[in-house]
N, C-alpha and C positions, 0 to 999 in steps of 0.2 A: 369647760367644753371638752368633749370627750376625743380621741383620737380619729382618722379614717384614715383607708387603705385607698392607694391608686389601682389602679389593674394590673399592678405588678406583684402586688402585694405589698408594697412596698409602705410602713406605717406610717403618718403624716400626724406627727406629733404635735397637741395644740399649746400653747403657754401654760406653763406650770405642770402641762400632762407627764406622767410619768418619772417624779422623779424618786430618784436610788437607784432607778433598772436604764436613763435614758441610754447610758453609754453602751449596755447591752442591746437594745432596740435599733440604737444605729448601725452598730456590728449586725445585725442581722441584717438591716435595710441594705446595707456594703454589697453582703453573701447574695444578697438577693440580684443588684445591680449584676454582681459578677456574673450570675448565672443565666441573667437573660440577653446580659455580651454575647457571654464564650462559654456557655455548660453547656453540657455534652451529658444526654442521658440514655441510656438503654431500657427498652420497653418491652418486655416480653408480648406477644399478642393470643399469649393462651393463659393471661393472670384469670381473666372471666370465663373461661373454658374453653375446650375444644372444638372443631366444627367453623362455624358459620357465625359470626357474632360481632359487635360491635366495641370497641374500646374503647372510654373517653378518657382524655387527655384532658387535663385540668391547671388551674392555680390557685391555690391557696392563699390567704395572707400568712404576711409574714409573725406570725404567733406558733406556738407550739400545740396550737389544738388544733392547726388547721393541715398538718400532716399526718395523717392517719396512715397513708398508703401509700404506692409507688408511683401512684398515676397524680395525684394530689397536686404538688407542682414540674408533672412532666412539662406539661405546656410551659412552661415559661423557660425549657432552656433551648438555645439556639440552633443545638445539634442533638437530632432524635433518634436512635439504630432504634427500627424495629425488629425483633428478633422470634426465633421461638420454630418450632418444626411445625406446621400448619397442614391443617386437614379440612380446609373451607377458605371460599373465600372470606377476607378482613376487611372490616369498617373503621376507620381509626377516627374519631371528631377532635379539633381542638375548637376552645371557646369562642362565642360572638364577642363576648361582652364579659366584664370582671369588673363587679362591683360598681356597676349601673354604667361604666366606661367603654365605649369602644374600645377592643384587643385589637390593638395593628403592630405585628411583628411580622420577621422575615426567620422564616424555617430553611432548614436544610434536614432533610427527611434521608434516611439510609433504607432500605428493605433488605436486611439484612436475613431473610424468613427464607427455609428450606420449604421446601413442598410447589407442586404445581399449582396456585391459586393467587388469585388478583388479591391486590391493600388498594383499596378507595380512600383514599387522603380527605376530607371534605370539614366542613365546620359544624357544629352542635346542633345549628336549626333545623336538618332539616336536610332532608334528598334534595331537596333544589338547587342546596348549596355547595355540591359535588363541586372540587379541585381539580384534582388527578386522579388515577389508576395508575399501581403499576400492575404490570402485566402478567400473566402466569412462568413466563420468564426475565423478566425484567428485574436485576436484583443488585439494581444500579441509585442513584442518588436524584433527588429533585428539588431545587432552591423554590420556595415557595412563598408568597407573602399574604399576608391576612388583612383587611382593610375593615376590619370587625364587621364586616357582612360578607363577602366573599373570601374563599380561598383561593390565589389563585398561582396556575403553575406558570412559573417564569420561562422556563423553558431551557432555562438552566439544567446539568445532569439528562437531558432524556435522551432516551435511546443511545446511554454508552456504549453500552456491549457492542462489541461487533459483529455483522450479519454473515452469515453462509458460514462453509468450513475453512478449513486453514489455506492460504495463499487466494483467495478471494479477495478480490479489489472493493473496496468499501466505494458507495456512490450515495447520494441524499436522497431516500425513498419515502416520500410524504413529511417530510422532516423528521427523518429516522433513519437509522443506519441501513442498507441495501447490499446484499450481494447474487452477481449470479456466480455458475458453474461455467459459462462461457466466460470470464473475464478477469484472467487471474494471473498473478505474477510472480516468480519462483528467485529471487532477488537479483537475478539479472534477465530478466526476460518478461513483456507482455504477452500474453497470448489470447488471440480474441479467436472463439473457438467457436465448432457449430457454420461454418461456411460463413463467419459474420464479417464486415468490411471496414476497415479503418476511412473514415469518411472528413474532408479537409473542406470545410464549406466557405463562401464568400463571404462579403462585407454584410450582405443583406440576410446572410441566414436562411434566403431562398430555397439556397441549389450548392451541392456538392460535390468534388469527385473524389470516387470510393476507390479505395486499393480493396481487391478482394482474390483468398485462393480456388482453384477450378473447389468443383464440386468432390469429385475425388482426386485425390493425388495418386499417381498410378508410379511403379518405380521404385525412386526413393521414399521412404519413409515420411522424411525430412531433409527441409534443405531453406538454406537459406539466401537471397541476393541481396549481395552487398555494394553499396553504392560506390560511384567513384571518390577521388578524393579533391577532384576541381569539375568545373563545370563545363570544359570541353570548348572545343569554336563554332564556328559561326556555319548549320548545315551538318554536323558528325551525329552518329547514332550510336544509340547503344551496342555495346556486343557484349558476350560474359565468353568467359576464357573455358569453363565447361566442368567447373568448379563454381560456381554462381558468383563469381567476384564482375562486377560492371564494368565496362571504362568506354570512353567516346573515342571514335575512328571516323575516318573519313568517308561517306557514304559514294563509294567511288560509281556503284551500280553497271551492271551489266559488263560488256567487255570493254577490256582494257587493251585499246589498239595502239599498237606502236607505229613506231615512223617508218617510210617506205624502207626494206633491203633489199639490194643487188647484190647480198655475199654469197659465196657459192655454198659455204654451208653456215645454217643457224642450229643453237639449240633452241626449242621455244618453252615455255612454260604455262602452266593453265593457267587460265583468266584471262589471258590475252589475245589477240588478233591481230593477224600479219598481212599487208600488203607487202607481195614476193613480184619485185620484179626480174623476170627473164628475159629482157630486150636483147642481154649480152652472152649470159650464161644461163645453164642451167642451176636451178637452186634444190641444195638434200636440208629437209627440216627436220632435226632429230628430236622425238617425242622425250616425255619425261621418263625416268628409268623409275620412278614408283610415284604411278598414280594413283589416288582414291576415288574412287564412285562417284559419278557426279563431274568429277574435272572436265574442264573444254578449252578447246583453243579452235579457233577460227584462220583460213585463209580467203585470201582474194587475188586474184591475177591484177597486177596492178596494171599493166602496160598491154595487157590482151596478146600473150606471147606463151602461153603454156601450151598450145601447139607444137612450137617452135621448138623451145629449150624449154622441157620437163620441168614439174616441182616431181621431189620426191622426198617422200612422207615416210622416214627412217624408222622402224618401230620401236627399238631400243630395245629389245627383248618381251615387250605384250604384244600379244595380238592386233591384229586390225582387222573387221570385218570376221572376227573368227578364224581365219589364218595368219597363219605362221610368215609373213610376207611383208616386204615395203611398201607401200600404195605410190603410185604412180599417177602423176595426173595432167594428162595430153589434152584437156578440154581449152578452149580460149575462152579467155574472162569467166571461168569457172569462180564461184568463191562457197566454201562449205566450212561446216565445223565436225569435227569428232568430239565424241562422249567417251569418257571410260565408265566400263561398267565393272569385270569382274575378270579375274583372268581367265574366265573359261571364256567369253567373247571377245575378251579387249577392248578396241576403240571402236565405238560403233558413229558412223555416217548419221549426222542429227536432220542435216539434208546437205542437200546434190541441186 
């Protein structure tokens, strides 16, 4: 009885077959094992010529007549670099079938090929039987497995490369690497660019709220708010110090009135509001010595006695009303506020 090969090539030696050579045919058989583990073969894809054309990838048995060429037993090793400077697309087949046996192995394919053009990885029967492609830049790795009718891609190696230019944020685009130009990070810094908004959704995936910045930023160039470092009490708001750093205060709102005075004289200060009783005396309120734009302060006749004994509204060196002058105020149960404006007006009368 004569010898046969499995789809490895591998010889299957019958009783009595081969003897004086068997020790040699097993060393082969070994080589052979070994190489459909862990061989590693390089395949040029312009052996057949230049252009547009197909390659096949083969196996042999394990005899010495059954190596003729490079491609002979490519197929049967584990790891394939395709190689070669290409000028078309490339068709690579490896076998259905070896020696009347289903081929079911597991590839790991390299496109190691220069040139802008597609390798269609696929099996020997037949267009039908298309694997994969890699892509005209795709020159990356793909685990592949053969079930001796299909080839198919595991999905292993695809789309390594990374997408967009450099500092582009990789994201899953169709099951492939993604980048835009709005969304990218400089090793300490996101930046989501293009007026786009950082977006913080609920449980259900519904609805979100978005942080976003104005359309244009006018001023500074750039700028950044920086969060506080605790969480503040119960009712405070934000404020930023004018440097964009955040912290919570107490939303005091509006004016800040004090308790009744009967001193003869107060200093007062903006934000606040004065019930000034003259039931006994008269009362001099002296203004702040450097106001800003905006500042206020408020009075009221507490006791309905500025008839009587005068409030008087000491300027402190700004104007009031645009003169040079103390304000004087002889109305009963008058209550008013001053505004500061600038020092060519002073404190102007916000009402009477």
């Amino acid at each position: 009885m004569s010898s046969t090969y499995n789809y490895l090539g591998i010889e299957l030696m019958a009783t009595g077959e081969n003897a004086g050579t068997w020790g040699t045919k097993t060393n082969t058989n070994l080589d052979i094992v070994q190489q459909a583990a862990t061989g590693y073969h390089s395949q040029s894809l312009n052996l057949v010529g230049s252009g547009a054309n197909t390659t096949a990838l083969a196996v042999g048995n394990g005899d010495s007549s059954s190596t003729t060429d490079s491609l002979t037993n490519a197929a049967r090793n584990a790891v394939i670099k395709l190689t070669g400077a290409i000028t078309g697309n490339k068709i690579v087949t490896v076998p259905n079938t070896v020696n009347s046996v289903n081929f079911e192995r597991l590839y790991l394919f390299e496109n190691g090929t220069t040139g802008a053009y597609t390798v269609e990885i696929r099996t020997a029967s037949g267009a039908t039987q298309t694997g994969a492609t890699f892509s005209t830049t795709d020159k990356g790795m793909k685990l592949m497995y053969c079930d001796g009718t299909q080839l198919y891609d595991t999905g292993f190696g695809a789309a390594t490369s990374a997408a967009g230019s450099n500092t582009q944020i990789q994201f899953n685009n169709s099951g492939a690497f993604g980048a835009s130009a709005n969304l990218t990070w400089d090793g300490t810094n996101v930046l989501i660019d293009a007026d786009g908004a950082l977006r913080l959704g609920d449980n259900t995936g519904s609805a979100y709220v978005g942080l976003q910045a104005p359309t244009t930023i006018t001023g500074d160039t750039a700028y950044t708010l920086k969060l506080p470092v605790a969480t503040g009490g119960a009712d405070q708001i934000l404020v930023t110090d004018g440097s964009g750093n955040l912290s919570f205060t107490d939303n005091s709102g509006g004016t800040a009135w004090q308790a009744v005075s009967a001193s003869s004289t107060i200093s007062v200060a903006a934000g606040n509001g004065y019930f000034l009783n003259t039931s006994g005396n008269s009362i001099t309120a002296t203004l702040p010595a450097s106001p800003t734009i905006g500042d206020e302060i408020s009075f009221v006749d507490y006791a309905g006695t500025f008839d009587t004994y005068n409030l008087t509204v000491a300027r402190n060196g700004k104007l009031i009303q645009g003169a040079a002058a103390d304000l004087t105020v002889a109305t009963e149960r008058a209550g008013f506020t001053l505004v500061f404006t600038n020092d060519t007006q002073g404190w102007l009368l916000k009402n009477n």
